[in-house]
mmCIF file as gemmi writes it, N, C-alpha and C atoms, coordinates in Angstrom:
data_model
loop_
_atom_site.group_PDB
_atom_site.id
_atom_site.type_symbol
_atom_site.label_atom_id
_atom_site.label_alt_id
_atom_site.label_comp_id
_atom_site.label_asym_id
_atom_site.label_entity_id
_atom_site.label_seq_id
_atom_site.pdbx_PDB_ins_code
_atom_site.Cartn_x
_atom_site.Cartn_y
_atom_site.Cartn_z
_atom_site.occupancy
_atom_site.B_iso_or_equiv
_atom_site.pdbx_formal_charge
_atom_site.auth_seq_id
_atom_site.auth_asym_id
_atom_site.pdbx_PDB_model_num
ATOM 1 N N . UNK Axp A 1 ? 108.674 129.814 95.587 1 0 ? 1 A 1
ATOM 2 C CA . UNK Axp A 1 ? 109.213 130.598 96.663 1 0 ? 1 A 1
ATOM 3 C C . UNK Axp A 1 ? 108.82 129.96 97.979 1 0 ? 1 A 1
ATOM 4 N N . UNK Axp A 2 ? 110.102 129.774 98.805 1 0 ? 2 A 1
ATOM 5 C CA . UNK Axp A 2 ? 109.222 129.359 100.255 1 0 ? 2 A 1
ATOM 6 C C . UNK Axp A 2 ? 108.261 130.546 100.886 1 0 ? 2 A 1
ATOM 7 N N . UNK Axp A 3 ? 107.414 130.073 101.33 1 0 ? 3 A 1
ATOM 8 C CA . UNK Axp A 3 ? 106.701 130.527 102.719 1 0 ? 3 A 1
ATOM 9 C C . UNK Axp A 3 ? 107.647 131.07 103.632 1 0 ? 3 A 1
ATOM 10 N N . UNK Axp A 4 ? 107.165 132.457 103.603 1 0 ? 4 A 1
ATOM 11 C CA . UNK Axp A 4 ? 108.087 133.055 105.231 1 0 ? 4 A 1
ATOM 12 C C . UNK Axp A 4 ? 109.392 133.348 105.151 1 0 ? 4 A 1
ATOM 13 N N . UNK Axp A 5 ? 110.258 133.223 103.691 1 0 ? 5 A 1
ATOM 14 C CA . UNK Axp A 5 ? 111.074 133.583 103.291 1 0 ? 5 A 1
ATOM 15 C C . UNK Axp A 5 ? 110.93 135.234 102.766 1 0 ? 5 A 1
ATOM 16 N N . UNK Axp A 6 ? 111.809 136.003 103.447 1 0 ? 6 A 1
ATOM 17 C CA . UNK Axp A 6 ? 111.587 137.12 102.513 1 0 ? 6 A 1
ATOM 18 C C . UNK Axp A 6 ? 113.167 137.72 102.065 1 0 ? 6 A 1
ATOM 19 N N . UNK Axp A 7 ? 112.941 137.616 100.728 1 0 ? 7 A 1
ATOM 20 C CA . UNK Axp A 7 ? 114.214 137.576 99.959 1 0 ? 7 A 1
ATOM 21 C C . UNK Axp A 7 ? 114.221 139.526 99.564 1 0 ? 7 A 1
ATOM 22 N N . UNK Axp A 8 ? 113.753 140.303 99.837 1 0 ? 8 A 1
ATOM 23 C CA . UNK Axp A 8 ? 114.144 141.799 99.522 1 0 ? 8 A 1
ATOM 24 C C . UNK Axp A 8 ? 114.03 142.476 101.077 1 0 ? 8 A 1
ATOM 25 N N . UNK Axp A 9 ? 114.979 143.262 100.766 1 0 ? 9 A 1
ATOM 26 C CA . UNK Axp A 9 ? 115.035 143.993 101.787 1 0 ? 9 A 1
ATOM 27 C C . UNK Axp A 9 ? 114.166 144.93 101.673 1 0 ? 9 A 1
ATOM 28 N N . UNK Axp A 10 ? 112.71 144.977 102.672 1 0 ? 10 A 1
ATOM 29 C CA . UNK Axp A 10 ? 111.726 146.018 102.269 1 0 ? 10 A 1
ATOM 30 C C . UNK Axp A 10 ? 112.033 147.706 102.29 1 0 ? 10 A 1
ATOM 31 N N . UNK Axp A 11 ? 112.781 148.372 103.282 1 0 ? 11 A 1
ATOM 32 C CA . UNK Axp A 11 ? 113.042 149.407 102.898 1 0 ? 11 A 1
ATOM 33 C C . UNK Axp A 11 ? 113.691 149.726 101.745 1 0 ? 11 A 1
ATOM 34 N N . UNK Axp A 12 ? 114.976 148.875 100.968 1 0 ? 12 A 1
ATOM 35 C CA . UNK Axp A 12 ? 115.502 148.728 99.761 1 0 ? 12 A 1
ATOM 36 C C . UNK Axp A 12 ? 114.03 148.873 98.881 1 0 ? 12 A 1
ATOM 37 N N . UNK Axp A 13 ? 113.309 148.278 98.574 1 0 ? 13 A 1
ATOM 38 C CA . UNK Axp A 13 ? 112.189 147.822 97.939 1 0 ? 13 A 1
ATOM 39 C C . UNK Axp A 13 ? 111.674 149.119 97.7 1 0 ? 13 A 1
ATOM 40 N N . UNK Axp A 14 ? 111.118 149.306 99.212 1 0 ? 14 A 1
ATOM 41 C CA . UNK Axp A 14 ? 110.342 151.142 99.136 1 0 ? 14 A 1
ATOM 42 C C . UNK Axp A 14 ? 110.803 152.295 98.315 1 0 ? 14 A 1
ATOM 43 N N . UNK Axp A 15 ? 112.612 152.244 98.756 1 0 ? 15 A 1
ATOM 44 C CA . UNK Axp A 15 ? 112.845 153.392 98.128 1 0 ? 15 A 1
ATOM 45 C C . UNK Axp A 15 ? 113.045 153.241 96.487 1 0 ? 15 A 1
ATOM 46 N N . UNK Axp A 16 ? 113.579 152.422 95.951 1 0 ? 16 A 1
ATOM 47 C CA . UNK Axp A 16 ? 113.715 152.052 94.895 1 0 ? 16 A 1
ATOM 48 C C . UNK Axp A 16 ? 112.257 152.079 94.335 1 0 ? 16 A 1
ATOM 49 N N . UNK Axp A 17 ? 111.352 151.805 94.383 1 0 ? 17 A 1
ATOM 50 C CA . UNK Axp A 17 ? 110.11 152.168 93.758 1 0 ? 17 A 1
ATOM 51 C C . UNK Axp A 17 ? 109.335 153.28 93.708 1 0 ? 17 A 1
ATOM 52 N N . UNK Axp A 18 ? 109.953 154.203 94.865 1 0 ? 18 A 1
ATOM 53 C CA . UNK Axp A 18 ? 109.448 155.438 94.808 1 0 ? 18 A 1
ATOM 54 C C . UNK Axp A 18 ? 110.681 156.236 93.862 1 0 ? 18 A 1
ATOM 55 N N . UNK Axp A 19 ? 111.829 155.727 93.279 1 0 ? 19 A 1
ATOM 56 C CA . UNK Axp A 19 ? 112.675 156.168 92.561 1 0 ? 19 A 1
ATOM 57 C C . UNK Axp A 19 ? 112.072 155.914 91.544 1 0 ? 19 A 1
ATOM 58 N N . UNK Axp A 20 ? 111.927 154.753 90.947 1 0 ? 20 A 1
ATOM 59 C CA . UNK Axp A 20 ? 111.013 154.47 89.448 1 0 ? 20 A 1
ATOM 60 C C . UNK Axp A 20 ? 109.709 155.252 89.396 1 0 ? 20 A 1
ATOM 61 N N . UNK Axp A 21 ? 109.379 155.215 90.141 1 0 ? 21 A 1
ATOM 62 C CA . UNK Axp A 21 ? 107.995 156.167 89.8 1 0 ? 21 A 1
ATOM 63 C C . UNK Axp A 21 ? 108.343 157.747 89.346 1 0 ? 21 A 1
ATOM 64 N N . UNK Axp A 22 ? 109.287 158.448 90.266 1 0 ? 22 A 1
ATOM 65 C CA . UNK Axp A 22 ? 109.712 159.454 89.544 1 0 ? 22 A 1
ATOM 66 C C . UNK Axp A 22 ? 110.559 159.615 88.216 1 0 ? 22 A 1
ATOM 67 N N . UNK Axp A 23 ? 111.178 158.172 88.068 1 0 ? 23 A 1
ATOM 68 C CA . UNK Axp A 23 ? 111.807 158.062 86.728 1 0 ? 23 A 1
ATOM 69 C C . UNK Axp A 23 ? 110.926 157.546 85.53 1 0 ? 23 A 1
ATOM 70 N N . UNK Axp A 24 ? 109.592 157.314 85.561 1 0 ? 24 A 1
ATOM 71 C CA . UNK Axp A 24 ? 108.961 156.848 84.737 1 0 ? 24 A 1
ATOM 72 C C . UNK Axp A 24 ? 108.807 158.063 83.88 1 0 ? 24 A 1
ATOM 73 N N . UNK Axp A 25 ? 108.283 157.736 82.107 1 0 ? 25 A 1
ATOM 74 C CA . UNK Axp A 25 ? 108.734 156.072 81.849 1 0 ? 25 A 1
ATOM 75 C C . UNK Axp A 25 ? 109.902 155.706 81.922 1 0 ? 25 A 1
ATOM 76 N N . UNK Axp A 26 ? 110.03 154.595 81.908 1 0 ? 26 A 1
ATOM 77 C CA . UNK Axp A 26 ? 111.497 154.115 81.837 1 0 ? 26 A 1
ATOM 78 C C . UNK Axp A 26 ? 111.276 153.04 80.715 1 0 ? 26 A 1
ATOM 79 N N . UNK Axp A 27 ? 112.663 152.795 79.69 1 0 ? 27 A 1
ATOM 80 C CA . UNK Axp A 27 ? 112.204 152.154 78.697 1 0 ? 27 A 1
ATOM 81 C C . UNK Axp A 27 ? 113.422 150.636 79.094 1 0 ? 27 A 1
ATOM 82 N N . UNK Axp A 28 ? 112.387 149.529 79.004 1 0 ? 28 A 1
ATOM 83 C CA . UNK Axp A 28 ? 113.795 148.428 79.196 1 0 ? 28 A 1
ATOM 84 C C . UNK Axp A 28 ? 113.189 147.255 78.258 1 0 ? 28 A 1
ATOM 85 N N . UNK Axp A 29 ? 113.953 146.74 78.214 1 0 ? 29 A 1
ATOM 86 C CA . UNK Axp A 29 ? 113.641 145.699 76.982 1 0 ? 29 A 1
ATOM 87 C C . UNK Axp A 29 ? 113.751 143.646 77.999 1 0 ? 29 A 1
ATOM 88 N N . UNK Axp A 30 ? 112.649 142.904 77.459 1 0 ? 30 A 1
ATOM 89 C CA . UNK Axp A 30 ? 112.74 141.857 78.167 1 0 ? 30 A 1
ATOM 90 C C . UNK Axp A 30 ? 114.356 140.821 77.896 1 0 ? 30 A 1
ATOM 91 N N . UNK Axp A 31 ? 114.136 139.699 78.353 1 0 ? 31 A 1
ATOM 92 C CA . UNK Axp A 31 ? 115.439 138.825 78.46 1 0 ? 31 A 1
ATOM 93 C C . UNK Axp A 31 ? 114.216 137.988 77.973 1 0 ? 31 A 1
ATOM 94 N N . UNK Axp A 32 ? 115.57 136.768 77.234 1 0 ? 32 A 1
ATOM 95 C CA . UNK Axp A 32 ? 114.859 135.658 77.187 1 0 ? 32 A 1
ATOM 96 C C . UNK Axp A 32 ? 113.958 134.847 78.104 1 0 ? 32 A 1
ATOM 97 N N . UNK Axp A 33 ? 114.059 134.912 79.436 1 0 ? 33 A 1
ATOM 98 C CA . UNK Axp A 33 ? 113.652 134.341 80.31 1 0 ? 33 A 1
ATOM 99 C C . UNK Axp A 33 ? 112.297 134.232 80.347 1 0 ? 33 A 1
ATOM 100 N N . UNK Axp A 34 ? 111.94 136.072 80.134 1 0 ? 34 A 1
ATOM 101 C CA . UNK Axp A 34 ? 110.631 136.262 80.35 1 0 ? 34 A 1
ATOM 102 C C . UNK Axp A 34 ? 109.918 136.104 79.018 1 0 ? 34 A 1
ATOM 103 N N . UNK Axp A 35 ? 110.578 136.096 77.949 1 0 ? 35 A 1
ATOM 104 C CA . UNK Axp A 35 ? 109.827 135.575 76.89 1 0 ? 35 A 1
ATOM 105 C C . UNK Axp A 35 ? 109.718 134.537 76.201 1 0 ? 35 A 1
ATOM 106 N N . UNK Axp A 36 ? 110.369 133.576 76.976 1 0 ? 36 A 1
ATOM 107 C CA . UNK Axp A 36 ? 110.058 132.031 77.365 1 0 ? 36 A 1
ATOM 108 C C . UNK Axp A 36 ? 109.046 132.01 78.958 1 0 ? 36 A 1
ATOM 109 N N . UNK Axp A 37 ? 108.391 132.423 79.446 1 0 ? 37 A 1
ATOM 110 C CA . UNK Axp A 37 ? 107.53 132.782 80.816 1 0 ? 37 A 1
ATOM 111 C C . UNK Axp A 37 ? 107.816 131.953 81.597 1 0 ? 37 A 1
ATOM 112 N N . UNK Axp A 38 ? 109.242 132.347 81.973 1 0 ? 38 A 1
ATOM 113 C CA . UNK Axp A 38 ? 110.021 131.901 83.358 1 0 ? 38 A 1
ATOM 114 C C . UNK Axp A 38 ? 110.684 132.723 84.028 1 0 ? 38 A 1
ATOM 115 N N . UNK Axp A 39 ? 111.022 132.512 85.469 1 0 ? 39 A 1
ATOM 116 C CA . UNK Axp A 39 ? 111.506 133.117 86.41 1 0 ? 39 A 1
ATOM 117 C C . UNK Axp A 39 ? 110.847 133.306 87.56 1 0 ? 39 A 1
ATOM 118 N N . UNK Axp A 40 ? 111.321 133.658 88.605 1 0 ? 40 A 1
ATOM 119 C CA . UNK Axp A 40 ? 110.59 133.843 89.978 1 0 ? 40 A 1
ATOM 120 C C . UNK Axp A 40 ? 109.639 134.951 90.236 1 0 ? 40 A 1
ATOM 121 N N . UNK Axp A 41 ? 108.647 134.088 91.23 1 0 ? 41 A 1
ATOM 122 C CA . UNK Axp A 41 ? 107.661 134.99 91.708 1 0 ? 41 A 1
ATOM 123 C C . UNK Axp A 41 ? 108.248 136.2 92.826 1 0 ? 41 A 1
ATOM 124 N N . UNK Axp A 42 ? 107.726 137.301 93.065 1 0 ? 42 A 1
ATOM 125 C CA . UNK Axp A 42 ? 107.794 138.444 93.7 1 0 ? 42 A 1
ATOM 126 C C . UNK Axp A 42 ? 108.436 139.251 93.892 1 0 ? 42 A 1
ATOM 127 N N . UNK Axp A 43 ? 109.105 140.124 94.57 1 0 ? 43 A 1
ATOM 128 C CA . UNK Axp A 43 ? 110.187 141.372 94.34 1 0 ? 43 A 1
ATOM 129 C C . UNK Axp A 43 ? 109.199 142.339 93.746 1 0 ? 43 A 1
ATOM 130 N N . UNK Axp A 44 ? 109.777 143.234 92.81 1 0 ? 44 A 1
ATOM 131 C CA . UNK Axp A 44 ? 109.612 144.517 92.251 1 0 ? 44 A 1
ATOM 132 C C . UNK Axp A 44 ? 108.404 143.86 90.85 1 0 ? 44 A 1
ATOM 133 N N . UNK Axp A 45 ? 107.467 144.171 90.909 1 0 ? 45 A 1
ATOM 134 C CA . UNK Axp A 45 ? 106.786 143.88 89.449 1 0 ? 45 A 1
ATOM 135 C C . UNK Axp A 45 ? 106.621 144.953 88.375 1 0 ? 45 A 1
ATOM 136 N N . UNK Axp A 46 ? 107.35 144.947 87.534 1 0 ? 46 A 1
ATOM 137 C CA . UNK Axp A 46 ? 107.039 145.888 86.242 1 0 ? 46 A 1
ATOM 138 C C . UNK Axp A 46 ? 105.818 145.83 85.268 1 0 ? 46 A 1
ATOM 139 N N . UNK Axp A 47 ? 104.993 146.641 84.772 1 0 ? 47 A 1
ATOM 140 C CA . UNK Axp A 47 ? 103.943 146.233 84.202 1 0 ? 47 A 1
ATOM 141 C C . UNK Axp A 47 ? 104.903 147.436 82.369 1 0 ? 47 A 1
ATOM 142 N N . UNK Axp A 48 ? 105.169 145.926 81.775 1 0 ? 48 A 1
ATOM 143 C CA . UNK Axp A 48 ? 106.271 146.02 80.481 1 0 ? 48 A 1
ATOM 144 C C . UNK Axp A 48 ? 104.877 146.458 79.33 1 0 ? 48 A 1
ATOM 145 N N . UNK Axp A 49 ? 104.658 147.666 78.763 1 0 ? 49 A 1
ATOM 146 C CA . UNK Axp A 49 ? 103.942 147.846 77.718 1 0 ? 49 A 1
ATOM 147 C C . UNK Axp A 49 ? 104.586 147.429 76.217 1 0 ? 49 A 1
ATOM 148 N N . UNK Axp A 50 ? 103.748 147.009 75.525 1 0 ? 50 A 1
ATOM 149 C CA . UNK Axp A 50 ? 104.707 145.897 74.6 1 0 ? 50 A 1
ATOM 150 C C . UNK Axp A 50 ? 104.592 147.135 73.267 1 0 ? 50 A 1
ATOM 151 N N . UNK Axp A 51 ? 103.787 148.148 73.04 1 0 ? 51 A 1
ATOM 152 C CA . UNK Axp A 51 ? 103.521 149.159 72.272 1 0 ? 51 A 1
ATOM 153 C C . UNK Axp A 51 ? 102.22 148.365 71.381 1 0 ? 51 A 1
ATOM 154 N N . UNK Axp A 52 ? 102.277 149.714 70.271 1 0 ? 52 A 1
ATOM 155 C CA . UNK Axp A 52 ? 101.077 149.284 68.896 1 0 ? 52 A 1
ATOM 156 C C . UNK Axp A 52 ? 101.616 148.504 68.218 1 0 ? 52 A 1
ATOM 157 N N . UNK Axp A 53 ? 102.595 148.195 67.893 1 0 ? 53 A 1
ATOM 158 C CA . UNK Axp A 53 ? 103.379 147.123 66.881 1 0 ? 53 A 1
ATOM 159 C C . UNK Axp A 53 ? 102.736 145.48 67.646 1 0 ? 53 A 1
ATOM 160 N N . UNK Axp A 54 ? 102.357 145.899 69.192 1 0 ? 54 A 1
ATOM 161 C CA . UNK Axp A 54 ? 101.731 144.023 69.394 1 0 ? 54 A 1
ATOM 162 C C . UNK Axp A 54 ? 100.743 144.578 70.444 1 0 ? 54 A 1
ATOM 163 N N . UNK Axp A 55 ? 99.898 145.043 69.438 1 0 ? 55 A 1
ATOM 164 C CA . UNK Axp A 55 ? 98.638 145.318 69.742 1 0 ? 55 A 1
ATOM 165 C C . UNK Axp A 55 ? 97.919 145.954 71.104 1 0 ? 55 A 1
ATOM 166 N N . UNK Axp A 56 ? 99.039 147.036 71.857 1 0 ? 56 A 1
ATOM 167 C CA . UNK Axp A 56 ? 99.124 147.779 72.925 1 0 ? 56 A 1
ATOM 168 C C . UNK Axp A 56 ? 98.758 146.674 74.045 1 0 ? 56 A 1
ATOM 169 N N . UNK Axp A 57 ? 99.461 145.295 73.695 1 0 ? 57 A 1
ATOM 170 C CA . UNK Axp A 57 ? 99.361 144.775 75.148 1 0 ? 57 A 1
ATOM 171 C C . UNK Axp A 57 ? 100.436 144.869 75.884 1 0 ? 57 A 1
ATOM 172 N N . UNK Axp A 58 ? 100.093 144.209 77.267 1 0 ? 58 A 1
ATOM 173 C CA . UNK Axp A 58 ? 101.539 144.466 78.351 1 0 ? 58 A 1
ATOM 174 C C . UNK Axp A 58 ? 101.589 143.219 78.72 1 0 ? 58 A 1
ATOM 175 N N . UNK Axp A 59 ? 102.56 142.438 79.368 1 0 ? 59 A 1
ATOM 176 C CA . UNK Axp A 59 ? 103.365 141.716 80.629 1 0 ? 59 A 1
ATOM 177 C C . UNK Axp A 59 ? 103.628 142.13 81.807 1 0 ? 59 A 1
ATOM 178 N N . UNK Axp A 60 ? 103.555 141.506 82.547 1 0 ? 60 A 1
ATOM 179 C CA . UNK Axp A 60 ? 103.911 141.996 84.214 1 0 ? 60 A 1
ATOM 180 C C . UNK Axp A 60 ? 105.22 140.973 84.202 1 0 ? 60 A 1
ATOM 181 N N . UNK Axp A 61 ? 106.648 141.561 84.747 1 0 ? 61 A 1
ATOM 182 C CA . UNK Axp A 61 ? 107.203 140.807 84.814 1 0 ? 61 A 1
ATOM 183 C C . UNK Axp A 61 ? 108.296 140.994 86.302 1 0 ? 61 A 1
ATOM 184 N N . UNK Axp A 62 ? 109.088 140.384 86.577 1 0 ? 62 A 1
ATOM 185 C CA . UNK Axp A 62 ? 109.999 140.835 87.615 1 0 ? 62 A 1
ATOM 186 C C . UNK Axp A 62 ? 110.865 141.738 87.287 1 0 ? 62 A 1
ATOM 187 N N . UNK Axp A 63 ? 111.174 142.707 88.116 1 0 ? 63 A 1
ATOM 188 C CA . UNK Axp A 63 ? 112.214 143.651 87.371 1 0 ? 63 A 1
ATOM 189 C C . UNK Axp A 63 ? 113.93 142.852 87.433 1 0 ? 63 A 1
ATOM 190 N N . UNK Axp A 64 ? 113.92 141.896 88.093 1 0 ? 64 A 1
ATOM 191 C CA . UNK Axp A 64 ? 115.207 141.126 87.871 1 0 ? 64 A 1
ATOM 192 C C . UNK Axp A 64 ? 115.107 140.515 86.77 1 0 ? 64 A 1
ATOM 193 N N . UNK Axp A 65 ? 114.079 140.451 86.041 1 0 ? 65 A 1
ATOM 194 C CA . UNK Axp A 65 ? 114.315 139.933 84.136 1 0 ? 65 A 1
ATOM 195 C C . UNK Axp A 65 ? 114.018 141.254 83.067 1 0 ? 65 A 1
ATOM 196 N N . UNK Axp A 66 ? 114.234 142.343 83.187 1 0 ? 66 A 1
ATOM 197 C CA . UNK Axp A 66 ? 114.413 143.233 82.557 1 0 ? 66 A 1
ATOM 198 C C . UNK Axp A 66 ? 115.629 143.895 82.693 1 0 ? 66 A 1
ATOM 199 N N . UNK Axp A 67 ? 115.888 144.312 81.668 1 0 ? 67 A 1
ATOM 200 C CA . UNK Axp A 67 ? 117.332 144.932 81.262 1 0 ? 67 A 1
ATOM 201 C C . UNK Axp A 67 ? 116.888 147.059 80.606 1 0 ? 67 A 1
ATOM 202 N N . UNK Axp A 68 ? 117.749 147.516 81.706 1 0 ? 68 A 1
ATOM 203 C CA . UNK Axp A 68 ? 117.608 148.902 81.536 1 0 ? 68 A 1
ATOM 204 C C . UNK Axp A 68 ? 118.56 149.67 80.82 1 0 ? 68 A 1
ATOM 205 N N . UNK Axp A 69 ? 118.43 150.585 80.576 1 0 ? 69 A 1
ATOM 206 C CA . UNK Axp A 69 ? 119.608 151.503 79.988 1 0 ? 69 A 1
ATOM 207 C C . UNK Axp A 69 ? 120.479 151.937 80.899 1 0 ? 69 A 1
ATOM 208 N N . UNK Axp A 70 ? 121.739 152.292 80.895 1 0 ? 70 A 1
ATOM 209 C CA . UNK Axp A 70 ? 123.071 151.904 81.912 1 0 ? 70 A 1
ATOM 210 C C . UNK Axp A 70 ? 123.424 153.618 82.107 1 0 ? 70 A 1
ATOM 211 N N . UNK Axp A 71 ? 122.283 154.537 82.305 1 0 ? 71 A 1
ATOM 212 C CA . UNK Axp A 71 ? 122.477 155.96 82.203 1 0 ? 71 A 1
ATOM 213 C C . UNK Axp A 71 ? 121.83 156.264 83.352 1 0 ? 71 A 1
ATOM 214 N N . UNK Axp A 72 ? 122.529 157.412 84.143 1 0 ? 72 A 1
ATOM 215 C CA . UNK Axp A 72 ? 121.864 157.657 85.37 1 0 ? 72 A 1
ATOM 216 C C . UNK Axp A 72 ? 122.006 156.588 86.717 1 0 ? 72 A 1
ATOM 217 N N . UNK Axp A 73 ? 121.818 157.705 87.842 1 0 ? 73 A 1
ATOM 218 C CA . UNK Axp A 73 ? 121.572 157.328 89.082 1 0 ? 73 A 1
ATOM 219 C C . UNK Axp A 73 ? 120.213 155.879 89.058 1 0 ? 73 A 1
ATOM 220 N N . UNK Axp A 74 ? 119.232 156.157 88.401 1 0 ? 74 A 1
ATOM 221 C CA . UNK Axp A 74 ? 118.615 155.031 88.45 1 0 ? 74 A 1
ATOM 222 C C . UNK Axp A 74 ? 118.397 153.63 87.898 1 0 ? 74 A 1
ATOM 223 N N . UNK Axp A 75 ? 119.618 153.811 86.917 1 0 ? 75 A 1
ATOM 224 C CA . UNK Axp A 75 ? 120.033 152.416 86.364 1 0 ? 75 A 1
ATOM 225 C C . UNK Axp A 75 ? 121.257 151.333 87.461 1 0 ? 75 A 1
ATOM 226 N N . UNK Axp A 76 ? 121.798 152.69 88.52 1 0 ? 76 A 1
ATOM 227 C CA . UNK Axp A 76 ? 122.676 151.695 88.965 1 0 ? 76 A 1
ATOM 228 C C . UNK Axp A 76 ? 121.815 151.236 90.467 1 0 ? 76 A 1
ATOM 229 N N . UNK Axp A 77 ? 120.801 151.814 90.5 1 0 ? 77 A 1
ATOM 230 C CA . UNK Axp A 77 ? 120.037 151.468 91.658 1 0 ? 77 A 1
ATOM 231 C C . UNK Axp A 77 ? 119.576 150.259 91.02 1 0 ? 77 A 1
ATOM 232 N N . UNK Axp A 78 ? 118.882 150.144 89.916 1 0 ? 78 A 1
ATOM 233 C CA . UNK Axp A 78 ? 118.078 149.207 89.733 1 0 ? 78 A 1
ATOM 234 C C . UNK Axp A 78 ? 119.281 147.874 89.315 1 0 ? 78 A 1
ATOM 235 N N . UNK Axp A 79 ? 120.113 148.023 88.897 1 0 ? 79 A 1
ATOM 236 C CA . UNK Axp A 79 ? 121.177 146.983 88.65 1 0 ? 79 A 1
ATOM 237 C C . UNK Axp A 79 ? 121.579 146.437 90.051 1 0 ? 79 A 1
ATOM 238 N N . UNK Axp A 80 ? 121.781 147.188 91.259 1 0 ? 80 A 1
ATOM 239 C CA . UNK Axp A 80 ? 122.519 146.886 92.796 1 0 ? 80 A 1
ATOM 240 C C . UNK Axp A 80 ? 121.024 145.873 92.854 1 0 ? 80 A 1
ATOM 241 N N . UNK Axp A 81 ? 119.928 146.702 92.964 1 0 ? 81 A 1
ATOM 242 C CA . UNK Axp A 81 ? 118.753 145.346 93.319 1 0 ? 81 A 1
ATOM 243 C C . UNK Axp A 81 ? 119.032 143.997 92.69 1 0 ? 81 A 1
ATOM 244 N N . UNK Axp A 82 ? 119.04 144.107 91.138 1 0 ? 82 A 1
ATOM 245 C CA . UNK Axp A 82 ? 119.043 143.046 90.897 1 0 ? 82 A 1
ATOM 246 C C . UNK Axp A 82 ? 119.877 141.893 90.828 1 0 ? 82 A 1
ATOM 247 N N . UNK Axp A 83 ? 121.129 142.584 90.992 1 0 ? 83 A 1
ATOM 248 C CA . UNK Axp A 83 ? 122.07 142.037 91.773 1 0 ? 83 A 1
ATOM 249 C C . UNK Axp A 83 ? 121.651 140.743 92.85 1 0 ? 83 A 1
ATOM 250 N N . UNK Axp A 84 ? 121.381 142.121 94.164 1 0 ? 84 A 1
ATOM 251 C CA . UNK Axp A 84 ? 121.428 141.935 95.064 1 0 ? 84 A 1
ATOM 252 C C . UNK Axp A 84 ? 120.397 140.566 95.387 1 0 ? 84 A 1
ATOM 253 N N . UNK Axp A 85 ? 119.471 140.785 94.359 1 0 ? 85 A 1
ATOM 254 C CA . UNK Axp A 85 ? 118.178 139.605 94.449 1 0 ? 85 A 1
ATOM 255 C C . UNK Axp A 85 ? 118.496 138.003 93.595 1 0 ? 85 A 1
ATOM 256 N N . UNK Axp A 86 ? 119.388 138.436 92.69 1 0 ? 86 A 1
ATOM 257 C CA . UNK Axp A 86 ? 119.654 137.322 92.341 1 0 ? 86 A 1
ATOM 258 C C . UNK Axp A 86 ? 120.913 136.393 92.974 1 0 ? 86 A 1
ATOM 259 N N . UNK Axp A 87 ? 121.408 137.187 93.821 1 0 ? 87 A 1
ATOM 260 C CA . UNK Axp A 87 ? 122.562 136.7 94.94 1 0 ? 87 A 1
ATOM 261 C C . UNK Axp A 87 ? 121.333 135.704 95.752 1 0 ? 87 A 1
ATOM 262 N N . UNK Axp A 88 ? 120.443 136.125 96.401 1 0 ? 88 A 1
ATOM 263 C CA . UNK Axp A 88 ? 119.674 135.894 97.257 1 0 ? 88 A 1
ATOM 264 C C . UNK Axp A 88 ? 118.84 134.879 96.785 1 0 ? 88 A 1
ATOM 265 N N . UNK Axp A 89 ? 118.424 134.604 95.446 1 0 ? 89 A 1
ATOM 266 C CA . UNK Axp A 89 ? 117.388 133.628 95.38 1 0 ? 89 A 1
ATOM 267 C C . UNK Axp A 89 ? 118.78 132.19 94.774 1 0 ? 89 A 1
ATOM 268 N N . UNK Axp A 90 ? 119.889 132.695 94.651 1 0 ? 90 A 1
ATOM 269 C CA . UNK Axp A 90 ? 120.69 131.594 94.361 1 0 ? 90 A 1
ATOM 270 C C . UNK Axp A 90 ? 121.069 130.5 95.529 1 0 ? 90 A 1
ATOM 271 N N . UNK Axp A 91 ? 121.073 131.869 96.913 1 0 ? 91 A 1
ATOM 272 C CA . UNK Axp A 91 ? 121.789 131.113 97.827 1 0 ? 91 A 1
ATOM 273 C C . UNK Axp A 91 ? 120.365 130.707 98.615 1 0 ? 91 A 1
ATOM 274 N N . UNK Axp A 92 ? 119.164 130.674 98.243 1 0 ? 92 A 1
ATOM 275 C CA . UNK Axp A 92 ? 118.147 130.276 98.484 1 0 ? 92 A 1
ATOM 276 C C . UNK Axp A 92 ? 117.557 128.612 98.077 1 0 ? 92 A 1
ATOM 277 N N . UNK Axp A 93 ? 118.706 128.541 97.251 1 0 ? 93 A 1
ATOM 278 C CA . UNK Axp A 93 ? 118.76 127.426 96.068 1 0 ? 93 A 1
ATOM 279 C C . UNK Axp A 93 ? 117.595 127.724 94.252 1 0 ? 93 A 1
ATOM 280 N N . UNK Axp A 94 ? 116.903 128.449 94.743 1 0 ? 94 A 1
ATOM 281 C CA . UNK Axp A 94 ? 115.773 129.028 93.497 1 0 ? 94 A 1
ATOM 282 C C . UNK Axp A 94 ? 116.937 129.14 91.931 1 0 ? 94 A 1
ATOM 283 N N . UNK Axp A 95 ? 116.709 128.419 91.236 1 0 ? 95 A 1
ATOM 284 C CA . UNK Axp A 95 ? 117.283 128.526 89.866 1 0 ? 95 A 1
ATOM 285 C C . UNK Axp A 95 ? 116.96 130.169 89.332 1 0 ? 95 A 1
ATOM 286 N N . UNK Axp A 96 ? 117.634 131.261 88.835 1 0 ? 96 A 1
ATOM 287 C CA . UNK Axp A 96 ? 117.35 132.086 88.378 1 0 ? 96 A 1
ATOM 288 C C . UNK Axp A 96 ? 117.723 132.413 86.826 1 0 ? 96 A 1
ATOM 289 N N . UNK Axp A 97 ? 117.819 132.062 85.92 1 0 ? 97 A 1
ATOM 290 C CA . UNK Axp A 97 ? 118.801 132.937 84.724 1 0 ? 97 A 1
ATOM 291 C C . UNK Axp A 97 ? 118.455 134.299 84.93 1 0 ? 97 A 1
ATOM 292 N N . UNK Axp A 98 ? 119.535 135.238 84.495 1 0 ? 98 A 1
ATOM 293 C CA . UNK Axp A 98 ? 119.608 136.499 84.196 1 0 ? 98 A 1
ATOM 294 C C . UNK Axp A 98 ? 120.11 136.656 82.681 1 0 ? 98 A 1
């Protein structure tokens, strides 16, 4: 990421996280990306609980490499972000897969 670049719009940021917090839990499942441990640093960080089946550990990952359920007001918020962020780190030149 460059220095001094800031790729989210922080009020976007604010409210959208004070939306997930009232929507928690929320259940989303990773992308390949992140389970190959790639993709960009910063934005929104999710802390992904992996359950008892792998030994109640977690990942921290970007919420632009997680994939949500397509129900509700807060799936299309979180889809417009990630959108909106992966518009932004493209025309930034930053390689992203989604």
């Amino acid at each position: 990421m460059l220095r001094g670049t800031m790729i989210d719009n922080r009020d976007q940021v604010e409210r959208l996280v004070a939306k997930l917090r009232e929507s928690l839990p929320l259940f989303a499942t990773v992308t390949p990306e992140v389970a190959a441990v790639a993709g960009d640093e910063g934005g929104i960080v999710c802390k992904v609980e992996l359950g008892p089946e792998n030994d109640d550990r977690a990942l921290f990952a970007s919420i632009t490499h997680l994939r949500f359920g397509h129900t509700g007001t807060i799936a299309r918020q979180i889809t417009a972000y990630q959108k909106h962020r992966v518009k932004r780190l493209r025309r930034l030149g930053h390689g992203v897969c989604v």
